[in-house]
Backbone as JSON Lines, residues from 0, in Angstrom:
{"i":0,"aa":"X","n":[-20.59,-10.43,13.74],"ca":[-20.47,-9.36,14.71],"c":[-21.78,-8.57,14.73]}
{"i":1,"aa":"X","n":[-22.04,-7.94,15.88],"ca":[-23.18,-7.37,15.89],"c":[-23.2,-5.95,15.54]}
{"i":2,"aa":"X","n":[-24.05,-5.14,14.98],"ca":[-23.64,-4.02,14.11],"c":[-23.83,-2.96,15.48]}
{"i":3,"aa":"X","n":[-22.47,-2.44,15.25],"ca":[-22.38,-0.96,16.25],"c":[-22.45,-0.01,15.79]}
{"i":4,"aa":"X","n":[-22.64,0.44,14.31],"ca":[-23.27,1.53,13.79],"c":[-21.72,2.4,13.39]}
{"i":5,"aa":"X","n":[-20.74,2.05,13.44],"ca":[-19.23,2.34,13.28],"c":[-18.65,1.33,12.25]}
{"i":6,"aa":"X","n":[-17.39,1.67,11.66],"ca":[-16.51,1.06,11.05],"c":[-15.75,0.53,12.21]}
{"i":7,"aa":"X","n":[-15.29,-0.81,12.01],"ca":[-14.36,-1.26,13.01],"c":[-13.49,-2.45,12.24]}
{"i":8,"aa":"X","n":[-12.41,-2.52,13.17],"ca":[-11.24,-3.66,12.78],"c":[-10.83,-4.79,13.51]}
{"i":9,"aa":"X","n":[-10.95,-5.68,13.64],"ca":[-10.89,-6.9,14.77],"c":[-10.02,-7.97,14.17]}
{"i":10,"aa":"X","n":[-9.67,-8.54,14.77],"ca":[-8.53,-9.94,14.37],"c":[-9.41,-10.81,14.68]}
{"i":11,"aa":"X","n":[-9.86,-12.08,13.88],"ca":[-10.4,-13.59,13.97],"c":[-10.04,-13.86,13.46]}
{"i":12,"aa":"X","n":[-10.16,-15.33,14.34],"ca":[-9.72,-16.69,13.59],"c":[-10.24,-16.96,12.07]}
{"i":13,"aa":"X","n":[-9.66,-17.53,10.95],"ca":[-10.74,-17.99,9.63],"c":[-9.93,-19.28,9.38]}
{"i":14,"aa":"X","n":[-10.56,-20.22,8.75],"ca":[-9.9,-21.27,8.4],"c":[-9.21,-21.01,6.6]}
{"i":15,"aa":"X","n":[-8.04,-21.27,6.33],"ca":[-7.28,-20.42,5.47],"c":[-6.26,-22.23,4.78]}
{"i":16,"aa":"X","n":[-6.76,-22.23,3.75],"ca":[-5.76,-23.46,2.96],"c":[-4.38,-23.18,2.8]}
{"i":17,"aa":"X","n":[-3.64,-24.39,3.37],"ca":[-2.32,-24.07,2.96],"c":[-1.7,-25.25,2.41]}
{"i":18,"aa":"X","n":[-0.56,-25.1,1.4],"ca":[-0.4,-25.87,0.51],"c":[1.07,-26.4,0.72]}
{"i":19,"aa":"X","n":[0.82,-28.17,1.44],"ca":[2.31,-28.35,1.81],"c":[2.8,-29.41,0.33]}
{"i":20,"aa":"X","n":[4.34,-30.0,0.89],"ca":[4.85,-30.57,-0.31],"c":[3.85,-31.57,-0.6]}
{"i":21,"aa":"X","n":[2.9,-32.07,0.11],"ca":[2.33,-33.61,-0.55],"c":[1.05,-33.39,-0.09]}
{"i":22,"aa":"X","n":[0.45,-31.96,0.01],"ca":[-1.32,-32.16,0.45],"c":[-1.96,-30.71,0.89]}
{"i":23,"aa":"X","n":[-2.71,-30.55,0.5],"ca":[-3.97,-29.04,0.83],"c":[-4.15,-29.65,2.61]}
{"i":24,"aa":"X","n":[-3.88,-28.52,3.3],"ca":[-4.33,-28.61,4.56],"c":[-5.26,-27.22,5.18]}
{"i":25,"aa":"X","n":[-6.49,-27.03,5.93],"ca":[-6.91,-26.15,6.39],"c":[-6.61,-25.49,7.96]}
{"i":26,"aa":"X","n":[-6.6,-24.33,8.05],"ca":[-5.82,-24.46,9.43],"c":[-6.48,-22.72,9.54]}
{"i":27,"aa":"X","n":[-6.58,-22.47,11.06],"ca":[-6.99,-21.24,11.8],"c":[-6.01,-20.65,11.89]}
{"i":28,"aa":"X","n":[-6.06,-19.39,10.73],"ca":[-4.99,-17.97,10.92],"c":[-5.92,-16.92,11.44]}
{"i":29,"aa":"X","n":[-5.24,-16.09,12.45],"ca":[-5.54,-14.98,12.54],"c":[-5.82,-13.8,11.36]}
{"i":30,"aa":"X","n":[-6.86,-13.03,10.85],"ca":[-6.8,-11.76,10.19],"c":[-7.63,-10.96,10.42]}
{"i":31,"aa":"X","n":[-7.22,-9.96,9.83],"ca":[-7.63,-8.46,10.14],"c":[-9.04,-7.9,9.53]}
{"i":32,"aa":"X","n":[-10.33,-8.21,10.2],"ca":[-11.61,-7.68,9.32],"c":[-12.25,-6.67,9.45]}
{"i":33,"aa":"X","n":[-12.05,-5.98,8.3],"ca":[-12.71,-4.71,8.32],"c":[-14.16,-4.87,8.28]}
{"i":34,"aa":"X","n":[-14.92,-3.83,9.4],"ca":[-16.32,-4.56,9.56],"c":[-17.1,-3.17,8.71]}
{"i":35,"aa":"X","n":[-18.46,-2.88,8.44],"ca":[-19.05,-2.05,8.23],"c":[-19.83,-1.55,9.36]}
{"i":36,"aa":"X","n":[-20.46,-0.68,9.48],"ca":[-21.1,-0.2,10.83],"c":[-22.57,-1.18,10.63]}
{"i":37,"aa":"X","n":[-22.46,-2.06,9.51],"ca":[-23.65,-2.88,9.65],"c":[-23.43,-4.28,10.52]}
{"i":38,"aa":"X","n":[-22.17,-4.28,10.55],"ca":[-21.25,-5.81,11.34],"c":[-21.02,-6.62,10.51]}
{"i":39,"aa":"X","n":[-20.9,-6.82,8.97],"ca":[-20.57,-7.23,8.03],"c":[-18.97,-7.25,8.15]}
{"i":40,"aa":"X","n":[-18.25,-8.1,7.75],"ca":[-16.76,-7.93,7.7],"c":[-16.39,-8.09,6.18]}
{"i":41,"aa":"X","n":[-16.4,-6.76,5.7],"ca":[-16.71,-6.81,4.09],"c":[-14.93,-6.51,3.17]}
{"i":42,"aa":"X","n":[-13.98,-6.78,4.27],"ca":[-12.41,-7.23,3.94],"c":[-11.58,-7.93,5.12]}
{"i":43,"aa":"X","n":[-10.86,-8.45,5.1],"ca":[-9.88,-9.0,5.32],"c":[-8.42,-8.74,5.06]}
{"i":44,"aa":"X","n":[-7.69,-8.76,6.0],"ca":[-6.2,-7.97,5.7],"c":[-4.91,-8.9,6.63]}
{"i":45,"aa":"X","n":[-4.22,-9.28,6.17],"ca":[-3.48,-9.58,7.15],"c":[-2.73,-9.06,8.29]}
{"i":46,"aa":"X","n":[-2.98,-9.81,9.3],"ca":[-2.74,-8.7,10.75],"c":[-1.42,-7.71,10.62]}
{"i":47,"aa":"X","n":[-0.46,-8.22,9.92],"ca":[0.46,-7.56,9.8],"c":[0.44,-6.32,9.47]}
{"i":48,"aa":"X","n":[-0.33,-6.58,8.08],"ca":[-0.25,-5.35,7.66],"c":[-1.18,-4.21,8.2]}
{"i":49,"aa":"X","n":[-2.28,-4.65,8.86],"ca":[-3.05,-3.99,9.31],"c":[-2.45,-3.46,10.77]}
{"i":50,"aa":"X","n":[-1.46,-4.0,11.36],"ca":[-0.68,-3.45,12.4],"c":[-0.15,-2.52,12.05]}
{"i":51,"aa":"X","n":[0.48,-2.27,10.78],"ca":[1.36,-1.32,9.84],"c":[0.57,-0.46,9.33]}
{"i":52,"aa":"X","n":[-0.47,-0.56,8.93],"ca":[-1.5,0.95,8.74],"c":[-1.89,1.27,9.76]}
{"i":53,"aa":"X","n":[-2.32,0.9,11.1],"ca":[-2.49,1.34,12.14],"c":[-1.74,2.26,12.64]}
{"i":54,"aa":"X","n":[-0.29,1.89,12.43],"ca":[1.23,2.56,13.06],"c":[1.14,3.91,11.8]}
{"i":55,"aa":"X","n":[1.64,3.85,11.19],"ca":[1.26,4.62,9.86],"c":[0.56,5.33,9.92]}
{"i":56,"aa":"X","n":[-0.97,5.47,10.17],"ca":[-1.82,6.13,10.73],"c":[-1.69,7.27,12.28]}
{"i":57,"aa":"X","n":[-1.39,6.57,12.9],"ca":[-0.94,7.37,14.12],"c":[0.39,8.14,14.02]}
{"i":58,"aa":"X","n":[1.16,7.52,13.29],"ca":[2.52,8.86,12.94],"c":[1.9,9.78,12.46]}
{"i":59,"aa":"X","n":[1.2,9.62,11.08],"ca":[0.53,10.49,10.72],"c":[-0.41,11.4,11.59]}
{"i":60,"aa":"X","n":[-0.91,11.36,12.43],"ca":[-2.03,12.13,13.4],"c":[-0.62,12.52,14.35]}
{"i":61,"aa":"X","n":[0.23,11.91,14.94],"ca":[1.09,12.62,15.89],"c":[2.11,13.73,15.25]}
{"i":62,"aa":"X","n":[2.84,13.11,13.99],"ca":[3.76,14.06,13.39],"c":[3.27,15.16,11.94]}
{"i":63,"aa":"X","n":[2.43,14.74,11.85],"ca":[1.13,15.9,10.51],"c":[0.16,15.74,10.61]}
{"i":64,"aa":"X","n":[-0.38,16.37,12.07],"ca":[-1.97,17.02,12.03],"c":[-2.38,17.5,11.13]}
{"i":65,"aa":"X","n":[-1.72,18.55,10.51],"ca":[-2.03,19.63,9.51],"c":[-2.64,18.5,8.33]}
{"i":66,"aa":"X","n":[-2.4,17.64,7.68],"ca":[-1.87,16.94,6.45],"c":[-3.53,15.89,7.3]}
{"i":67,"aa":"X","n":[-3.5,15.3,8.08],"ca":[-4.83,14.5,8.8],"c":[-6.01,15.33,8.25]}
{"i":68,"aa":"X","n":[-5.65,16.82,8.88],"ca":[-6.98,17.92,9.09],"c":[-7.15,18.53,7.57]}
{"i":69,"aa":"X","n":[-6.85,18.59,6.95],"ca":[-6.41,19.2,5.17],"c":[-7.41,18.19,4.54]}
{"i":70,"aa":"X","n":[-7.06,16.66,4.97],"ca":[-7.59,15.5,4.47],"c":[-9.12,15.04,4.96]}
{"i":71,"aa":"X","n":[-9.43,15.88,6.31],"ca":[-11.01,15.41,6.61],"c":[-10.52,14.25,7.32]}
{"i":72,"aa":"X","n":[-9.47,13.74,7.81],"ca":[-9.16,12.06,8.41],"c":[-10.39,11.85,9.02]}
{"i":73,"aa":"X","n":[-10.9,10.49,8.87],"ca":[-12.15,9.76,9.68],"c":[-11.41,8.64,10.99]}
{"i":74,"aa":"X","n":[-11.85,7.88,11.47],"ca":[-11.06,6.84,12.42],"c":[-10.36,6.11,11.31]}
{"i":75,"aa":"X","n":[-9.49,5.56,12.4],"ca":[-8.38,4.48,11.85],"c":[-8.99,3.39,10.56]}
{"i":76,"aa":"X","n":[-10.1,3.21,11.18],"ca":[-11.0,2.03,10.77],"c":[-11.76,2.58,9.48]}
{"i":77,"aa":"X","n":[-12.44,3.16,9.58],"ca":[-13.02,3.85,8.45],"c":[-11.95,4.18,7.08]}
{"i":78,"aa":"X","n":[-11.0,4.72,7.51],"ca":[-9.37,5.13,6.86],"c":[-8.92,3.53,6.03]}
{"i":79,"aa":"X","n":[-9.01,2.7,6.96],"ca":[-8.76,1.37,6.12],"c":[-9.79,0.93,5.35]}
{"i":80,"aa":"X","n":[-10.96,1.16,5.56],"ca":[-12.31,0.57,4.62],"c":[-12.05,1.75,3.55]}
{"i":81,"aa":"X","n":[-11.88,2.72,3.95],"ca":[-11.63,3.81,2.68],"c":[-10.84,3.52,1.21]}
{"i":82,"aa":"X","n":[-9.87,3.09,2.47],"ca":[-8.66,2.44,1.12],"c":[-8.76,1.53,0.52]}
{"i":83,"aa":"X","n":[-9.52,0.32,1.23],"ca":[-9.7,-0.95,0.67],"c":[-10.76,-1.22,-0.23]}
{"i":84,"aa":"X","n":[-11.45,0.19,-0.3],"ca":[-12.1,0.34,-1.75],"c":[-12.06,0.84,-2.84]}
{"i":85,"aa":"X","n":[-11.07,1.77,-2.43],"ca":[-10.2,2.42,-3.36],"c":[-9.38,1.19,-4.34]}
{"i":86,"aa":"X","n":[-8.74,0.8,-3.91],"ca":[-7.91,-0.41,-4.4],"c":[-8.59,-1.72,-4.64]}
{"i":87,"aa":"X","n":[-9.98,-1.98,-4.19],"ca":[-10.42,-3.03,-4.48],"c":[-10.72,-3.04,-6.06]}
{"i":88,"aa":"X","n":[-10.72,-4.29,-6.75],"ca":[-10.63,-5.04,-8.28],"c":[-12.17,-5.55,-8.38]}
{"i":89,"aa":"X","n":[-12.86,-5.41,-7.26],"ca":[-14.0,-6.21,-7.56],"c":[-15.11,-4.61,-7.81]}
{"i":90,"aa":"X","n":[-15.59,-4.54,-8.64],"ca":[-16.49,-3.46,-8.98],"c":[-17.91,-4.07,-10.24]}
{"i":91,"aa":"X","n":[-18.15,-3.23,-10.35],"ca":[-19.57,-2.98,-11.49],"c":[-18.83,-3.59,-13.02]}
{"i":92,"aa":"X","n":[-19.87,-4.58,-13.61],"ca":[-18.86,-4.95,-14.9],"c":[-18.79,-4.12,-15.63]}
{"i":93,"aa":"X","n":[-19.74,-3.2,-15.97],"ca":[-19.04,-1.54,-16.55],"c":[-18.19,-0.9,-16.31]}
{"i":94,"aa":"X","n":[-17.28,-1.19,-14.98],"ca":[-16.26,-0.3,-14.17],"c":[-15.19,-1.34,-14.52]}
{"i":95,"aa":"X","n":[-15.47,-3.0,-15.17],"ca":[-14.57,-3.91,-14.6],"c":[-13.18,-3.64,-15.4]}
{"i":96,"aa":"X","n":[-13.32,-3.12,-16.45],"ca":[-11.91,-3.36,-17.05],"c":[-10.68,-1.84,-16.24]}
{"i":97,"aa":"X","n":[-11.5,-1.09,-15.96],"ca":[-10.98,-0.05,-15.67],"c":[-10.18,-0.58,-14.59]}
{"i":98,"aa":"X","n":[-11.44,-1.17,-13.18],"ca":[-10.57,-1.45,-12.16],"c":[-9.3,-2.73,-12.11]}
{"i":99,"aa":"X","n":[-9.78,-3.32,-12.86],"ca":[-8.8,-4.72,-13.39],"c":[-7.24,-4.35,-13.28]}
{"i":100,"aa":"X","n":[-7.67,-2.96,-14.16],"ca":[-6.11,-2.4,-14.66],"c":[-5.8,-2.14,-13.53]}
{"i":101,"aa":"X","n":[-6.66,-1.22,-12.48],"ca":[-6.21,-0.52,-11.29],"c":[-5.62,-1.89,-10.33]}
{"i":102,"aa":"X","n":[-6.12,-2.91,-10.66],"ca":[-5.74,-4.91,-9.56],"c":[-4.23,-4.93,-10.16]}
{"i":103,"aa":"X","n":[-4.2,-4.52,-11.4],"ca":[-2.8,-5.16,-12.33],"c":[-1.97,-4.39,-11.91]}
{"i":104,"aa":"X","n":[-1.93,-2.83,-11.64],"ca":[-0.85,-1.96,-11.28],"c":[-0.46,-1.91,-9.83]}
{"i":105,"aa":"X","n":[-1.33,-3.07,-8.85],"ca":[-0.73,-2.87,-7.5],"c":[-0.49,-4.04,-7.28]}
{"i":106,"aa":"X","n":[0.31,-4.41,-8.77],"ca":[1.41,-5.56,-8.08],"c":[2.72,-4.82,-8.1]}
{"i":107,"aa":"X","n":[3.59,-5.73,-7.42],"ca":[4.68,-4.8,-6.75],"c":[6.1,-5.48,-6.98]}
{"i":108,"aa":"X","n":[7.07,-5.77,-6.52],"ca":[8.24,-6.4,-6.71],"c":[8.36,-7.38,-5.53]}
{"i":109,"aa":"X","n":[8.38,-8.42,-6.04],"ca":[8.45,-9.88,-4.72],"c":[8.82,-9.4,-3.93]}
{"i":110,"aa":"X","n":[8.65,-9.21,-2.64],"ca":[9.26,-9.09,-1.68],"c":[10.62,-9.71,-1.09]}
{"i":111,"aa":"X","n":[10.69,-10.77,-1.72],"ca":[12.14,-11.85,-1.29],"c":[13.37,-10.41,-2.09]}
{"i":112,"aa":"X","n":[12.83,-10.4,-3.45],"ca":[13.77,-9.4,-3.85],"c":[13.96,-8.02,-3.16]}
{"i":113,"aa":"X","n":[12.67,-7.36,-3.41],"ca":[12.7,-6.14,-2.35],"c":[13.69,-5.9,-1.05]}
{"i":114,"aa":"X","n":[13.45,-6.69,-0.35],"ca":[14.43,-7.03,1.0],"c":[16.2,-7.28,0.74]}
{"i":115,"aa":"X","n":[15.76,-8.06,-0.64],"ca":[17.45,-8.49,-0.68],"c":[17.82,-6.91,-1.52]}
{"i":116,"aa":"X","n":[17.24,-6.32,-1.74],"ca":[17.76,-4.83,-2.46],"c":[17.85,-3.6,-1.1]}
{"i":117,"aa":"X","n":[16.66,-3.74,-0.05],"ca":[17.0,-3.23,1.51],"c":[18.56,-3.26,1.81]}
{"i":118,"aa":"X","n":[18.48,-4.34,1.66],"ca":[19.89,-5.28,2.44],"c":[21.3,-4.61,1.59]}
{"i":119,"aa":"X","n":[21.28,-4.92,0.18],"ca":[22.19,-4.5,-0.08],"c":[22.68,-3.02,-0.19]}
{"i":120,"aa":"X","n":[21.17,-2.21,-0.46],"ca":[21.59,-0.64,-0.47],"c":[21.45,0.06,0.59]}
{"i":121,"aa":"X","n":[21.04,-0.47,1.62],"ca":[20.7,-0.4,3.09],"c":[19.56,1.04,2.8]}
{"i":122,"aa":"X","n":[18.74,0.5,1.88],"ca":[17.31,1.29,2.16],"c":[17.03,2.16,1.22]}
{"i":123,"aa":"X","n":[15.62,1.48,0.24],"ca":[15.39,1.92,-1.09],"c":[13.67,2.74,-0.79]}
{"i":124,"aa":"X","n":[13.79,4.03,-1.02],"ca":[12.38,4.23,-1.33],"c":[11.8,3.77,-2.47]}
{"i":125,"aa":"X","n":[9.74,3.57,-2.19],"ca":[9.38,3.07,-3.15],"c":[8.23,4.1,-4.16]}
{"i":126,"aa":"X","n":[8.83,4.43,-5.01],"ca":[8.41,5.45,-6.08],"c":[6.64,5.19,-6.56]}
{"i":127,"aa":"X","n":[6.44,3.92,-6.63],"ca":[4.97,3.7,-7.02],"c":[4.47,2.53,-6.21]}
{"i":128,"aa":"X","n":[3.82,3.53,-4.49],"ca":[3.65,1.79,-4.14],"c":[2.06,2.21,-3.18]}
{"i":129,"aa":"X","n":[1.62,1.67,-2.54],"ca":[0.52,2.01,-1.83],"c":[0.35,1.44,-0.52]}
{"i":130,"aa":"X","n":[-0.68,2.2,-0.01],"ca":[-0.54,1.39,1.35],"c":[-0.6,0.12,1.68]}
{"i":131,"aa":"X","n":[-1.08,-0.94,0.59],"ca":[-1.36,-2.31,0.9],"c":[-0.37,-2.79,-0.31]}
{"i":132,"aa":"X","n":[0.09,-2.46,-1.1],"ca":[1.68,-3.35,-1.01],"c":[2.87,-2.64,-0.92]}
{"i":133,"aa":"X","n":[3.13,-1.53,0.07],"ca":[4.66,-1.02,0.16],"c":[5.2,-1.72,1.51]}
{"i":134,"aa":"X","n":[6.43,-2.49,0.63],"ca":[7.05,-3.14,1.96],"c":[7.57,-2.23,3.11]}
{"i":135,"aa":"X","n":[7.04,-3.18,4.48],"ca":[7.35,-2.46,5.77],"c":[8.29,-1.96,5.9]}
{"i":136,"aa":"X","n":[9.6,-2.3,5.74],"ca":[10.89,-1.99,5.69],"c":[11.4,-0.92,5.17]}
{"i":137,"aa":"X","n":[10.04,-0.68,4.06],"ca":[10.9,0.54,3.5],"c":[10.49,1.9,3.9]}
{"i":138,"aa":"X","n":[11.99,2.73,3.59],"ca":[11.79,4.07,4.27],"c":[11.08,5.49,4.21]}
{"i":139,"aa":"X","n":[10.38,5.16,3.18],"ca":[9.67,6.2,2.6],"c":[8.94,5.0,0.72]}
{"i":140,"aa":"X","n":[7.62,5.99,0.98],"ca":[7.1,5.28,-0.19],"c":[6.42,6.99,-0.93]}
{"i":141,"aa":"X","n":[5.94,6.54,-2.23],"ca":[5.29,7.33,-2.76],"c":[3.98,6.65,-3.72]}
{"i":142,"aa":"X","n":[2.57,7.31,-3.65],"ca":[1.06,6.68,-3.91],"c":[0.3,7.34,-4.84]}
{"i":143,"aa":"X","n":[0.11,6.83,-6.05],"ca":[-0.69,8.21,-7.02],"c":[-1.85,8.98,-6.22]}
{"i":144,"aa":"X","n":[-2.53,8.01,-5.37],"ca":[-3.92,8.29,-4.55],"c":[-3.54,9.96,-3.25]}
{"i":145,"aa":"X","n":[-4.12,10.89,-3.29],"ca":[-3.88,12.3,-2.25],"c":[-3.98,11.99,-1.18]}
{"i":146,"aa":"X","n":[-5.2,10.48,-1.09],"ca":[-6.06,10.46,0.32],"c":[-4.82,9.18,1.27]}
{"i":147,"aa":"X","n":[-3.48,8.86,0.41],"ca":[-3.1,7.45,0.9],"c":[-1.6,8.15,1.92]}
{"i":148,"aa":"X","n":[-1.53,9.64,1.89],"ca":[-1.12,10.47,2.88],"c":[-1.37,9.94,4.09]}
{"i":149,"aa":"X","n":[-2.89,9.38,4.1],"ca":[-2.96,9.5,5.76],"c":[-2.64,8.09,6.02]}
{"i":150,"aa":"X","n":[-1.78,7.1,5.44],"ca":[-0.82,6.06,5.7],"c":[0.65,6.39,5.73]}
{"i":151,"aa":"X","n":[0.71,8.31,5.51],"ca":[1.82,8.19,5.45],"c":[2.98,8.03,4.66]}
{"i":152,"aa":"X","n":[1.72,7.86,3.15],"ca":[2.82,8.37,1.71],"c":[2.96,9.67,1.29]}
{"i":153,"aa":"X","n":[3.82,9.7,0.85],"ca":[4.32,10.57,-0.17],"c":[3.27,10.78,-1.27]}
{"i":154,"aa":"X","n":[2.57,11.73,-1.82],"ca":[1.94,11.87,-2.76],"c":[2.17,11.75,-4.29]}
{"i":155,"aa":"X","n":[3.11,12.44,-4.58],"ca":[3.46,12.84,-5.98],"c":[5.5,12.3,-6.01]}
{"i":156,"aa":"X","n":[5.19,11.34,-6.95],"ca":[6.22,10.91,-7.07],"c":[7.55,11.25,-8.11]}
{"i":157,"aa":"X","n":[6.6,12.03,-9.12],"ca":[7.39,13.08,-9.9],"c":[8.08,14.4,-9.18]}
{"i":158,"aa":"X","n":[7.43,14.77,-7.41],"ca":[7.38,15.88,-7.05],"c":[9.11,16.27,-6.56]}
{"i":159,"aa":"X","n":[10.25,15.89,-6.42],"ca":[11.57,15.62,-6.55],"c":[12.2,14.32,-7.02]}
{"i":160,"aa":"X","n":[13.29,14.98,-6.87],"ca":[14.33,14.24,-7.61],"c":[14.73,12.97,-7.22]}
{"i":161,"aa":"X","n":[14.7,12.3,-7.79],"ca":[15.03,10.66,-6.99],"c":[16.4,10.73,-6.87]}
{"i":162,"aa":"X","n":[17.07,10.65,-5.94],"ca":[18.25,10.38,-5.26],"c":[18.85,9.51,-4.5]}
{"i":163,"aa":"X","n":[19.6,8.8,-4.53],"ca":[19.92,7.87,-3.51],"c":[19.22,6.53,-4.31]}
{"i":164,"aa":"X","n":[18.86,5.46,-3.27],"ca":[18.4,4.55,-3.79],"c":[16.6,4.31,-4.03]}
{"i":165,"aa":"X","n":[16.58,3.91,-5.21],"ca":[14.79,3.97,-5.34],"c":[14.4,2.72,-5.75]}
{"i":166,"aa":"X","n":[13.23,2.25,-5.96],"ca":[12.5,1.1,-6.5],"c":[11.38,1.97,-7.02]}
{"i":167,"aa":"X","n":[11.23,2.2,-8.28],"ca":[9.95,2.34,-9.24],"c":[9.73,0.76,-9.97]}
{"i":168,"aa":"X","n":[8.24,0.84,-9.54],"ca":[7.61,0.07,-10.42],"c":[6.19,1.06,-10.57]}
{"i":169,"aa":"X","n":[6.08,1.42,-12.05],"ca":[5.7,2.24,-12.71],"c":[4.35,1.09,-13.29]}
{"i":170,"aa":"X","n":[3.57,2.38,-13.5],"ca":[2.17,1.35,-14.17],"c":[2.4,0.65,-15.31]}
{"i":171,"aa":"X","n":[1.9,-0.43,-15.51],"ca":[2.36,-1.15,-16.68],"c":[1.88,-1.17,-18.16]}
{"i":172,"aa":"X","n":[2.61,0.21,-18.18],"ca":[2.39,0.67,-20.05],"c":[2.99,1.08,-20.5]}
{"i":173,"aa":"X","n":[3.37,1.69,-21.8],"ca":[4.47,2.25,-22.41],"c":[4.65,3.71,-21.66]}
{"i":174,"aa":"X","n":[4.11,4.43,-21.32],"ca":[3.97,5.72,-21.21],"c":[4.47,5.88,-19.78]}
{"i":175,"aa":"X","n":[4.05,5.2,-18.95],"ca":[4.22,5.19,-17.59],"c":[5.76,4.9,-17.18]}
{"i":176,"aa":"X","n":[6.03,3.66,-18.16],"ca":[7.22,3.35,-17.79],"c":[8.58,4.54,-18.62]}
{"i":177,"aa":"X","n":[8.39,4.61,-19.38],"ca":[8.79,5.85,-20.77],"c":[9.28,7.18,-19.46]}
{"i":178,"aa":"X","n":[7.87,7.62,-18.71],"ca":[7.85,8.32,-17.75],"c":[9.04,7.99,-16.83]}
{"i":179,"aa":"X","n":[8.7,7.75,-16.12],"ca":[9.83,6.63,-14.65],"c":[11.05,6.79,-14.95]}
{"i":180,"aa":"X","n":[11.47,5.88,-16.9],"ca":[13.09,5.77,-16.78],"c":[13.42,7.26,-17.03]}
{"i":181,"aa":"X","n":[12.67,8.3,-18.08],"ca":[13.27,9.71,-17.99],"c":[13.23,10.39,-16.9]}
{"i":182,"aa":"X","n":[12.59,10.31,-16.19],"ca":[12.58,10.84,-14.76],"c":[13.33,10.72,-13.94]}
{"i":183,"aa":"X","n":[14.23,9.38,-13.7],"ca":[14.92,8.76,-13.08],"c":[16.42,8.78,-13.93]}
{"i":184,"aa":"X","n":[16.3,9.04,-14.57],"ca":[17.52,9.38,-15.72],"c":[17.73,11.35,-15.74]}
{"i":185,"aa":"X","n":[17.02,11.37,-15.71],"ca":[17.58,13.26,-15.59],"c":[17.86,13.58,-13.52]}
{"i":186,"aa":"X","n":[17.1,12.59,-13.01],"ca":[17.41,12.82,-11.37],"c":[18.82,12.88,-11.41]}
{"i":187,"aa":"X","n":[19.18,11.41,-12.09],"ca":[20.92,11.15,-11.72],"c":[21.69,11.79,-12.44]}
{"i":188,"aa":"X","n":[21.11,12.75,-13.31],"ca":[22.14,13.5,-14.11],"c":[22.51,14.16,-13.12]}
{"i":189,"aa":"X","n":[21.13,15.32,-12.41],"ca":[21.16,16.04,-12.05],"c":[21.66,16.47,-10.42]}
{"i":190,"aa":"X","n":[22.26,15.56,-10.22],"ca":[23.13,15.52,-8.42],"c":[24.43,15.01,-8.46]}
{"i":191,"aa":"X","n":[25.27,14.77,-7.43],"ca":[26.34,14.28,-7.02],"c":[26.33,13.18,-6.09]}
{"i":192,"aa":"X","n":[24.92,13.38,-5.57],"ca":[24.61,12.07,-4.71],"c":[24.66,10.6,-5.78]}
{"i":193,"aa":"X","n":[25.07,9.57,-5.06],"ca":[24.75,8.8,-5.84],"c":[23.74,7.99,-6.35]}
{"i":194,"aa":"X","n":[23.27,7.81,-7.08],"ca":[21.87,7.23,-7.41],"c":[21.5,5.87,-8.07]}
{"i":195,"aa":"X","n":[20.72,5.04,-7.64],"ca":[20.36,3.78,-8.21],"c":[18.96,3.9,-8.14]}
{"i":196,"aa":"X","n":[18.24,3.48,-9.27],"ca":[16.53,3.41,-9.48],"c":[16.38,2.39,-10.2]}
């Protein structure tokens, strides 16, 4: 792409391996590239989801200006390169173990399961999730990150009481998780609603 001096987001074709019962085949998927204002396309996202931060994004600017303007919001585009460095695993090998951990904690709960837990509780918020793995479906999420508001999370996930139905997946350490189940254990003491976490 030729550099327009902007962050931008475009869908192309890439040739993408896929793995059937009896053979590696290559084939043209559509995805989502985040460009630099140099015309570099320095991520890739799947259109989906990048349809879903888009949407996400604009609730956010239509239903909390205030919460956009608090935050400094830049374009849509810039907003996704923002994040996708935030969360990116690839850094400085002095930085590497740090961010490694930060690659290891934004894994999330399969989605096959996720959905079949949608389905049965008819709709679980997700206590520790981010903009690039909280499933679409779900109705509310919560993001350690201040700046992942302007997708439309929830900030602080300690900040009430978990009620109703939740999905925590908590960072993966003693402390974090230690955190989560007491947290989630004094919520359900503490209501009449009913609660599953």
């Amino acid at each position: 792409m030729l550099p327009t001096g902007r962050f931008e987001v475009f869908i192309r074709n890439t040739e993408v391996e896929k793995q059937t019962r009896f053979s590696t085949v290559i084939v043209n998927e559509p995805v989502a590239c985040v460009y630099l204002p140099s015309g570099h396309c320095k991520y890739t996202l799947p259109v989906e989801q990048a349809a879903w931060l888009h949407k996400a994004y604009e609730y956010m600017q239509q239903k909390h200006p205030e919460v956009m303007r608090r935050l400094n919001a830049r374009t849509v585009a810039e907003e996704i390169y923002l994040l996708c460095e935030r969360y990116s695993s690839v850094k400085h090998e002095d930085e590497q173990q740090e961010y490694s951990a930060r690659a290891l904690n934004q894994l999330a709960l399969p989605p096959r399961i996720y959905y079949m837990l949608q389905y049965v509780l008819g709709g679980a918020q997700e206590k520790f999730a981010s903009p690039l793995n909280v499933s679409y479906g779900s109705p509310g999420y919560c993001s350690r990150d201040v700046r992942d508001q302007i997708f439309a999370a929830d900030h602080d996930a300690y900040g009430t009481a978990w009620t109703g139905a939740s999905v925590a997946f908590p960072e993966m350490n003693t402390a974090s998780a230690s955190k989560a189940t007491e947290w989630a254990t004094k919520s359900a003491a503490c209501t009449d609603i009913p609660t599953l976490t």
